[in-house]
C-alpha positions, 0 to 999 in steps of 0.5 A: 946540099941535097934536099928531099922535098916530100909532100902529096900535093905537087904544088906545095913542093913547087912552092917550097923548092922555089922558096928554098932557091931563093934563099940558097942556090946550091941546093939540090933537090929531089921530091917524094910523093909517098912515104914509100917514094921517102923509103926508096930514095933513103935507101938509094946512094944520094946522102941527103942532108935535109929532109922536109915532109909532110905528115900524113902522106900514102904509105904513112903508118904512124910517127914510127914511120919518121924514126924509120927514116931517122934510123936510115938516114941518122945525119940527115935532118928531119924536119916536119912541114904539116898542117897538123897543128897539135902538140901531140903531133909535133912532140911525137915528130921531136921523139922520133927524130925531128929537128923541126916541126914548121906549120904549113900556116907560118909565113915563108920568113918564118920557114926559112928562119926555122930551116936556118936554125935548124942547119945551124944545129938547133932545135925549132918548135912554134913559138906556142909550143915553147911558151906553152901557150895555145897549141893544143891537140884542136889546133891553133895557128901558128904565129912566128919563129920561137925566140921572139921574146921573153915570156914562160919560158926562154925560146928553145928556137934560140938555141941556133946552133949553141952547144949550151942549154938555155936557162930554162933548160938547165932548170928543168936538167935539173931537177931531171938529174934529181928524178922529178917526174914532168909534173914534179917540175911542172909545179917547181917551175909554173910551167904546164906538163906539155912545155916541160915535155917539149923542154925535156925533149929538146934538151935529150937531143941537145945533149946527144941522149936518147932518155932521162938517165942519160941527161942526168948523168951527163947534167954532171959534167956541165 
């Protein structure tokens, strides 16, 4: 497995490659410093298969920058490794093409978890995200792997890798299919907009779709 360790503090991608070892010895790594470094090595002849980078570094232009990468590299995952904690934040990371987006204030069981879910094919977001509680755009810490039980919303970092939609999402697919807007559902369902907006996004790379219309065509067929 290749893995592209992109982060401007030489430490921190230390720390995180003799983590990712521990866990899997048959990773290897390359690193990145800038977001320029990211674009070379993307477009060199390594087939990466995971990408952690942080947000923020030289040459950060803005979350297109991400759906860049995504766009060179559409099966590599993508996964966000910040110290931003705001909900603006990691929705916009999901909308480019995210897999993941891990605070760097979750403990070192709580990464290699979301990194497991992630190559299993699942989707990992904050377990404040998922339930809509606290993640706001002033921040909040981070506090475990979504999935930790029942609450608001069933976890979308339960997904693991399964083909199906959780409860909660068909929920929302739902009344997607109908063509209620997020406040719409917000309403139906208790939920605030931003969860429904995490839901909505989860649930357009589940289902290999790229906007509302094409999940709620493809609601038919489930």
């Amino acid at each position: 497995m290749n893995v592209l360790l992109a982060d401007d503090h030489l430490l921190f991608r230390d720390g995180l490659r003799r983590l990712l070892v521990l866990s899997n010895e048959n990773m290897t790594f390359f690193e990145a410093s800038s977001f320029d470094d990211v674009r070379r090595m993307c477009d060199g002849e390594t087939a990466f298969d995971l990408i952690l980078l942080d947000l923020g570094m030289p040459g950060w232009t803005g979350f297109e920058t991400l759906g860049e990468i995504h766009a060179r590299l559409p099966r590599a995952l993508l996964v966000v490794v910040s110290a931003s904690e705001k909900r603006s934040d990691l929705l916009a990371a999901l909308e480019n093409g995210a897999a993941g987006f891990i605070p760097k204030s979750s403990s070192a069981k709580v990464l290699l978890g979301a990194l497991q879910l992630v190559l299993a094919g699942g989707v990992y977001l904050p377990e404040q995200a998922i339930r809509g509680e606290r993640m706001a755009d002033h921040g909040a810490a981070a506090y475990g792997m979504g999935g930790g039980g029942a609450g608001e919303d069933d976890a979308l970092g339960q997904l693991a890798g399964s083909e199906t939609l959780t409860p909660r999402q068909r929920d929302v697919l739902n009344r997607l299919r109908d063509g209620k807007s997020n406040k719409q559902i917000a309403h139906e369902l208790g939920l605030t907009e931003g969860t429904v907006k995490v839901h909505v996004t989860a649930i357009l790379r589940q289902l290999g779709v790229r906007n509302r219309t094409q999940a709620a065509i493809t609601a038919n067929g489930l």
